[in-house]
Rosetta silent file (secondary structure, phi, psi, omega in degrees, C-alpha in Angstrom):
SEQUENCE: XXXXXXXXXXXXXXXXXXXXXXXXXXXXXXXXXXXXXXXXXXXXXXXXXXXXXXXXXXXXXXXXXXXXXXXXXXXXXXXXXXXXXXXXXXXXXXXXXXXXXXXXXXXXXXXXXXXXXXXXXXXXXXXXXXXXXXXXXXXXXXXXXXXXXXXXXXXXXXXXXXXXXXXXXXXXXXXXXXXXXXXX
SCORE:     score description
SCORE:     0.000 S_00000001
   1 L     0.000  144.611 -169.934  -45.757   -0.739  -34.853 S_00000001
   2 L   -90.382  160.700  176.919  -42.247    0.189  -35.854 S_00000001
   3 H   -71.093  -27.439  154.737  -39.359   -2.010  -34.547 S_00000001
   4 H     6.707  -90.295  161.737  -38.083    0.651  -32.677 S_00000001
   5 H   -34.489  -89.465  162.845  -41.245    0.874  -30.692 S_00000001
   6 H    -8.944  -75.783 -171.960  -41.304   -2.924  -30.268 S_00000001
   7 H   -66.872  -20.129  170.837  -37.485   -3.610  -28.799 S_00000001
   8 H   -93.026  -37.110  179.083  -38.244   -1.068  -26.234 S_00000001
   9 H   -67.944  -34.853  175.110  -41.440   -2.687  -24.951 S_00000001
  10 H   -82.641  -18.877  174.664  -39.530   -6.007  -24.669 S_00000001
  11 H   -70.061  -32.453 -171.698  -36.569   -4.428  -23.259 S_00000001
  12 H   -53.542  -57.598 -158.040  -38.859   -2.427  -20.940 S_00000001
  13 H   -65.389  -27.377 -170.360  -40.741   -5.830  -20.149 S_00000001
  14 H   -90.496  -37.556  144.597  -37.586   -8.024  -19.480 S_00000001
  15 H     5.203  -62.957  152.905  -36.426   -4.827  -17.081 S_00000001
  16 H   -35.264  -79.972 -167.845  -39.907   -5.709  -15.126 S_00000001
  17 H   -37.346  -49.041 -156.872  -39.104   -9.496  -14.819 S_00000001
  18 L   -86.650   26.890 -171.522  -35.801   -8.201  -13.254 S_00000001
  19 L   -99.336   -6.583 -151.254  -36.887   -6.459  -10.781 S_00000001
  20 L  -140.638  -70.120 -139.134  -38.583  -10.029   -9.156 S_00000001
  21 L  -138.455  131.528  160.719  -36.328  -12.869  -10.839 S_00000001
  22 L   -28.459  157.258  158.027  -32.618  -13.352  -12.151 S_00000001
  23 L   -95.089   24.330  178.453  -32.174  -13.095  -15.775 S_00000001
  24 L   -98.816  -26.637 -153.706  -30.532  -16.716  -15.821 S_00000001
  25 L  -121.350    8.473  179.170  -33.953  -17.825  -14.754 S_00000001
  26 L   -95.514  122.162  155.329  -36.367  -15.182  -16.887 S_00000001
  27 L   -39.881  150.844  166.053  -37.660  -16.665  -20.399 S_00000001
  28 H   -80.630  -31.485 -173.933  -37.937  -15.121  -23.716 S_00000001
  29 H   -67.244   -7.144 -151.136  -41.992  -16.866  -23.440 S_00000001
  30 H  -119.834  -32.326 -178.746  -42.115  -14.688  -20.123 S_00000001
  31 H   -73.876  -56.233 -176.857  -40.662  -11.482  -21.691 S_00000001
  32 H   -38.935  -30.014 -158.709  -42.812  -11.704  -25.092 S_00000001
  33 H   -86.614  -65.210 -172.819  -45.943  -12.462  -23.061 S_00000001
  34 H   -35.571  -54.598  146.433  -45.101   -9.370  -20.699 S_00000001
  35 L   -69.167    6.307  175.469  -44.618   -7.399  -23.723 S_00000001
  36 L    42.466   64.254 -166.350  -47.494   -8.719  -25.702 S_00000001
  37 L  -117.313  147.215  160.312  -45.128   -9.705  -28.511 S_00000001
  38 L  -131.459 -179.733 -145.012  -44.743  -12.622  -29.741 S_00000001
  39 H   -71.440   -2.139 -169.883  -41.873  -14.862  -29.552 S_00000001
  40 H   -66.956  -38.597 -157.512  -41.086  -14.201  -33.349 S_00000001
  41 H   -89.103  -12.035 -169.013  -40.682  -10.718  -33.057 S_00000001
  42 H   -65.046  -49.503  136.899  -38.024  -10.890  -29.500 S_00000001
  43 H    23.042  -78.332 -151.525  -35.633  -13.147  -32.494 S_00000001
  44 H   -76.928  -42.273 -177.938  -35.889  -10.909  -34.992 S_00000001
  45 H   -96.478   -8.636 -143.721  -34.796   -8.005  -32.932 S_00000001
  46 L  -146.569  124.986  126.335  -32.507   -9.584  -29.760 S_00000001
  47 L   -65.902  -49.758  167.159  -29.890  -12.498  -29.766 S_00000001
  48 L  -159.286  179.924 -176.757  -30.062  -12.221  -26.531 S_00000001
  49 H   -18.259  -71.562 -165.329  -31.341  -10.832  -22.883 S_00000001
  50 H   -66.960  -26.029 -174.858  -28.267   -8.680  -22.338 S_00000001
  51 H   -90.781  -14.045  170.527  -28.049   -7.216  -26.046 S_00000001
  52 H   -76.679  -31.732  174.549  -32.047   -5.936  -25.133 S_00000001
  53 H   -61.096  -51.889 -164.065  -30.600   -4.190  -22.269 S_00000001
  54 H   -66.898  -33.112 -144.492  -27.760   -2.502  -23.753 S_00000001
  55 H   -78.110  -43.320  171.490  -30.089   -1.623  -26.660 S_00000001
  56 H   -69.972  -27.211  -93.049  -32.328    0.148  -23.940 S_00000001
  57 H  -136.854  -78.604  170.942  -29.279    1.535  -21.686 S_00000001
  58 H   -20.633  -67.065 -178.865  -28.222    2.918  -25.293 S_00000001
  59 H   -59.533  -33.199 -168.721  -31.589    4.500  -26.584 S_00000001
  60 H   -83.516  -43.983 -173.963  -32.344    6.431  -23.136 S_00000001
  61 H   -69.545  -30.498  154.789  -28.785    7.805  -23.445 S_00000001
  62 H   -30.712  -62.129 -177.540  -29.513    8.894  -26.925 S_00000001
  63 H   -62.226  -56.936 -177.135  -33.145   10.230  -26.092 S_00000001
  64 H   -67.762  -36.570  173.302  -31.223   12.298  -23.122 S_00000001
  65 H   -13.105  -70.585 -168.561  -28.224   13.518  -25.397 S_00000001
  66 H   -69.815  -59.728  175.454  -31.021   15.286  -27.622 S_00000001
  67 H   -12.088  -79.082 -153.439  -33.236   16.657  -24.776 S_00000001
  68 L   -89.784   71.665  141.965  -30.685   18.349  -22.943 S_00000001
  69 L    30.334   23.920  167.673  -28.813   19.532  -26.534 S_00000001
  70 H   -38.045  -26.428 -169.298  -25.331   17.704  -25.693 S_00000001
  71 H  -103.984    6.291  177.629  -23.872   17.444  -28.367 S_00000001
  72 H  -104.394    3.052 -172.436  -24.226   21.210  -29.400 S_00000001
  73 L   -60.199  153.369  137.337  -22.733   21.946  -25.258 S_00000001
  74 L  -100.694  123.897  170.512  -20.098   23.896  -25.245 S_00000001
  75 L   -45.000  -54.804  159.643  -17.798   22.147  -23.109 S_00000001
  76 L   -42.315  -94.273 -171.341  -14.897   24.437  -23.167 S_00000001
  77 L   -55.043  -22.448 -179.546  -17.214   27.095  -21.379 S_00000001
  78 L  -143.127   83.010 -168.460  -19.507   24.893  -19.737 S_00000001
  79 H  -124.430   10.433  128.894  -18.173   21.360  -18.920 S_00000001
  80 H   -60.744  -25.686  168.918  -19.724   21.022  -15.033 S_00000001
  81 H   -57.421  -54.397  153.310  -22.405   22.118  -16.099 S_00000001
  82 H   -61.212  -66.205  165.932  -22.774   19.540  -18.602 S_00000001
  83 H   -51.397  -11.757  141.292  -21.517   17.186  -16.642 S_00000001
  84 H   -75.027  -33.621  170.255  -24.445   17.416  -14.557 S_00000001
  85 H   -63.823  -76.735 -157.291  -26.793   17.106  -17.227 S_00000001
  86 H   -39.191  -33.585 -173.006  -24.754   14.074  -18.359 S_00000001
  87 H   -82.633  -54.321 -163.617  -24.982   12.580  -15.011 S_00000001
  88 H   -66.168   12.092 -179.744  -28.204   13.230  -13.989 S_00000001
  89 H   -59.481  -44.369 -161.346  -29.474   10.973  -17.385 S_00000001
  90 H   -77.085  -35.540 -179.878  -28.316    8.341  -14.442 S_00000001
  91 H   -89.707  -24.851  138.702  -29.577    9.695  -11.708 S_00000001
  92 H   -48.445  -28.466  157.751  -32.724   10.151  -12.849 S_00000001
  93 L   -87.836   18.083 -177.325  -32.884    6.393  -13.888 S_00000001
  94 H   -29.362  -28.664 -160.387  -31.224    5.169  -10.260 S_00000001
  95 H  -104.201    0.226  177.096  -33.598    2.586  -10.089 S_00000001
  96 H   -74.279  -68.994 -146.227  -33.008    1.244  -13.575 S_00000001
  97 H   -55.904  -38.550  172.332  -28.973    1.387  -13.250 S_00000001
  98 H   -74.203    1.963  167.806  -29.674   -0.147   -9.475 S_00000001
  99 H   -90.589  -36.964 -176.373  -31.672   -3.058  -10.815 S_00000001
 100 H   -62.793  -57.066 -166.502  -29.441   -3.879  -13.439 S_00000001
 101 L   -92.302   20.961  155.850  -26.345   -4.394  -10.912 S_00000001
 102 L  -131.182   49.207  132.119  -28.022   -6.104   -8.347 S_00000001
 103 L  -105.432   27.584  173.693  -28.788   -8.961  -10.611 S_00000001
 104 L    70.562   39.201  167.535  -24.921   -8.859  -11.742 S_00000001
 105 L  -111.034   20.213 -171.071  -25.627   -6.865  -14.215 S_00000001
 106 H   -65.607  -37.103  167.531  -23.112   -3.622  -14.246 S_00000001
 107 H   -15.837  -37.653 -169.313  -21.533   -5.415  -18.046 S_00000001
 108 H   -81.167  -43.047  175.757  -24.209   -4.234  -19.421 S_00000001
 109 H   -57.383  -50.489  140.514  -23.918   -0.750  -18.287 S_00000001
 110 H   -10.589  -68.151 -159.410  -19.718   -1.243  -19.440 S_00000001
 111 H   -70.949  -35.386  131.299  -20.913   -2.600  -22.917 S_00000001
 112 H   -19.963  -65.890 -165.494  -23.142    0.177  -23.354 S_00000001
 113 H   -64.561  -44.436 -176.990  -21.085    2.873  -22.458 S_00000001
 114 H   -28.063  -76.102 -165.952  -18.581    1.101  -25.215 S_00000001
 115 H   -38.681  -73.747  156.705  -21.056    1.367  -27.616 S_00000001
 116 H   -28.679  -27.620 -175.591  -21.939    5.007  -27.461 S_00000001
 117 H   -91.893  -47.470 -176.564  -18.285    6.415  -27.319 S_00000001
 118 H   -37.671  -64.648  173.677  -17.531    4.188  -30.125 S_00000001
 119 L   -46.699  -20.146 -159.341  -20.307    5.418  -32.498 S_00000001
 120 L  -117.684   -0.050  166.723  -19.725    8.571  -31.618 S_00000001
 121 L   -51.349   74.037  175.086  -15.676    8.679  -32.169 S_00000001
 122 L    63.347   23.064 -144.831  -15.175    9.930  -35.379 S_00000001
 123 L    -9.288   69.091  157.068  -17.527    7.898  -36.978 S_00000001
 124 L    93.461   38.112  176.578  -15.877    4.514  -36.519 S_00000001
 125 L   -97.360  134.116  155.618  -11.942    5.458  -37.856 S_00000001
 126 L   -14.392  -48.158  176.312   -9.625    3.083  -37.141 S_00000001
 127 L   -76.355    7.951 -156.723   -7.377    5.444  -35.420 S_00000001
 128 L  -123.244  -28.062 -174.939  -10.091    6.768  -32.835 S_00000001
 129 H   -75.956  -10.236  147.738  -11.191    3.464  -31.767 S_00000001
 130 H   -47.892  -68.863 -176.580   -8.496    2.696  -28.766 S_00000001
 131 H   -35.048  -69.805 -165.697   -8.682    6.484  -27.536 S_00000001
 132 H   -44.610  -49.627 -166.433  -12.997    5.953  -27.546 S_00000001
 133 H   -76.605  -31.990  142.203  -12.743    2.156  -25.323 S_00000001
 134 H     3.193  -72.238 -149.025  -10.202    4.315  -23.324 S_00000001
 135 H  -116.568   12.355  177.590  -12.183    6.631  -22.226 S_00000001
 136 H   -78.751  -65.571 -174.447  -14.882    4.756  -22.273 S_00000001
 137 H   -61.537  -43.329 -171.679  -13.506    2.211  -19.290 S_00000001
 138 H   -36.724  -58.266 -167.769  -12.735    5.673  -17.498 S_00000001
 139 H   -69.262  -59.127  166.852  -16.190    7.387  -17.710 S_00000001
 140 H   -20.277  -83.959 -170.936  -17.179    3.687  -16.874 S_00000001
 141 H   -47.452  -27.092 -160.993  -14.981    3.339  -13.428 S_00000001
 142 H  -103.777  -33.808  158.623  -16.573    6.843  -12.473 S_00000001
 143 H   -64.508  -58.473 -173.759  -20.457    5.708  -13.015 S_00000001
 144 H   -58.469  -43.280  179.565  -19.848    2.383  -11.946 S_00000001
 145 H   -71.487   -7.180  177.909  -18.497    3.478   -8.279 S_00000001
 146 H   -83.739  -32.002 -129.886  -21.267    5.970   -8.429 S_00000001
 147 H  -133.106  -45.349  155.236  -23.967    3.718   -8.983 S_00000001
 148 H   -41.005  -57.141  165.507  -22.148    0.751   -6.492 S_00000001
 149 L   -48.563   -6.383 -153.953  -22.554    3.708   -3.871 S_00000001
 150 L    52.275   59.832 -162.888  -26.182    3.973   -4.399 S_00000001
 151 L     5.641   60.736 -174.777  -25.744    7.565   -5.896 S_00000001
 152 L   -37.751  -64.669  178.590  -24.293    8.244   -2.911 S_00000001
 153 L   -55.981  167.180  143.382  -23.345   11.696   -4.523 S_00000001
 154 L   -92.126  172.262  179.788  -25.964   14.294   -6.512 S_00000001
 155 H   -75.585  -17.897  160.521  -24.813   14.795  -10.201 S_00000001
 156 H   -62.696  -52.895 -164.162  -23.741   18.272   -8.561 S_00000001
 157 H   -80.220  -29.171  150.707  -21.382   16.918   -6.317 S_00000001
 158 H   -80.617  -15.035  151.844  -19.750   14.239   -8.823 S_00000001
 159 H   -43.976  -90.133 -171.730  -19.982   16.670  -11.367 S_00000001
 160 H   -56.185   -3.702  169.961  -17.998   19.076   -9.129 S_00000001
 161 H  -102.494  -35.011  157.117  -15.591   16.108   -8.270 S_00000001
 162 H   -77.564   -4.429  155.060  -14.892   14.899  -11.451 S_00000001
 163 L   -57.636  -37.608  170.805  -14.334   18.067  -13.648 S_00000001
 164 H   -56.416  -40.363  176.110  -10.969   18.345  -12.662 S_00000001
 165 H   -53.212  -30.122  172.632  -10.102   15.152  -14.575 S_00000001
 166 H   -76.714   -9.509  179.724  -11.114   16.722  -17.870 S_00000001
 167 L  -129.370  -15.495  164.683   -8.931   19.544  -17.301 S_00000001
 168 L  -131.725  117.048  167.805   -5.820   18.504  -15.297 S_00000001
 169 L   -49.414  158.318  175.873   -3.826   15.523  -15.805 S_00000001
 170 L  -118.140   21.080  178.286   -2.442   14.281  -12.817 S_00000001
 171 L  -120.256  -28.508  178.422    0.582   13.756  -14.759 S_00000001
 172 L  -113.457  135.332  170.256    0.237   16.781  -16.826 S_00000001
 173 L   -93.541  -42.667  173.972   -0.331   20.561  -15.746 S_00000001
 174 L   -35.171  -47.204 -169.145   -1.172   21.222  -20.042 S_00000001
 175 L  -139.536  156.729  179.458   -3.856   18.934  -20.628 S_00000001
 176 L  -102.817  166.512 -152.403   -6.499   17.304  -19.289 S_00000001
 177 L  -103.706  -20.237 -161.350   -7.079   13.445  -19.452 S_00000001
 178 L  -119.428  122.303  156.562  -10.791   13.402  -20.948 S_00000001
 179 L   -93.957  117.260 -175.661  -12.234   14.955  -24.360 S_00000001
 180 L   -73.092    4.425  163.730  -15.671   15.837  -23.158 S_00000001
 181 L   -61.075  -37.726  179.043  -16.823   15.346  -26.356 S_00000001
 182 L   -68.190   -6.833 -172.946  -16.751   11.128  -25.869 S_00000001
 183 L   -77.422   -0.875  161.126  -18.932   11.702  -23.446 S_00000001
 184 L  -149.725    0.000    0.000  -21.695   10.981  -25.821 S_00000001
């Protein structure tokens, strides 16, 4: 089995646990065994709980990215549009992103999102990486109250609330505050 393969069945399996028990009080012997692993291989791939999550939180946004052909939208011509695809990655997982925060877990979603603008910034220059954790915290602040609501909204309706940010400034009439490009 490739490790790949592997780190998502234990991230998958400690996911499980949390749906029943904090992660202060779930084992690595309870995740391996869940994931029919053994404790050698959780090690090899994890330092710790929270770095399996972001690693899944990470791969599923990857995995949607390519589905729905994000990174070839065009933005310029289609960026609500996209931003419904973009959303619904979330809203289709509701019950992940709601498991996660109500064990005190939204960080993870936060460290994640890091991780993804970063990587995808220019591929990692020095000059890009402030702008990417920028916009990063932003995109953050706009999930996270979405997700605190109980996706109160559809991905239409935050979509259609949140487009305006990418294209008007509220400071600026010229530019817009977001390059929809970070968003993945």
């Amino acid at each position: 089995m490739t490790t790949e393969f592997l780190k998502e069945c234990m991230a998958d399996a400690l996911i499980k646990l949390l749906e029943v028990k904090p992660i202060e009080k779930i084992t690595v012997q309870e995740i391996v065994a869940c994931a029919e692993v053994g404790r050698t291989t959780w090690f090899r791939c994890f330092a710790s709980k929270r770095d399996a999550l972001v690693f899944k939180l990470e791969k599923l946004w990857v995995q949607w990215t390519v589905k729905n052909q994000l990174l070839e939208w065009d933005w310029e011509q289609g960026l609500a549009e996209g931003l419904v695809l973009y959303y619904d990655c979330f809203y289709q997982n509701k019950e992940l992103f709601l498991t996660l925060y109500a064990g005190g877990l939204s960080g993870v979603v936060f460290e994640a999102c890091n991780h993804v603008m970063v990587k995808n910034s220019s591929e990692g220059e020095e000059s890009e990486k402030y702008p990417a954790r920028f916009y990063a915290g932003a995109i953050f602040g706009v999930i996270d109250e979405w997700i605190r609501g109980r996706f109160r909204d559809t991905p239409q309706e935050l979509a259609a609330k949140t487009a305006p940010l990418f294209t008007e400034s509220p400071h600026s009439k010229t530019k817009g505050m977001f390059p929809p490009g970070l968003l993945l």
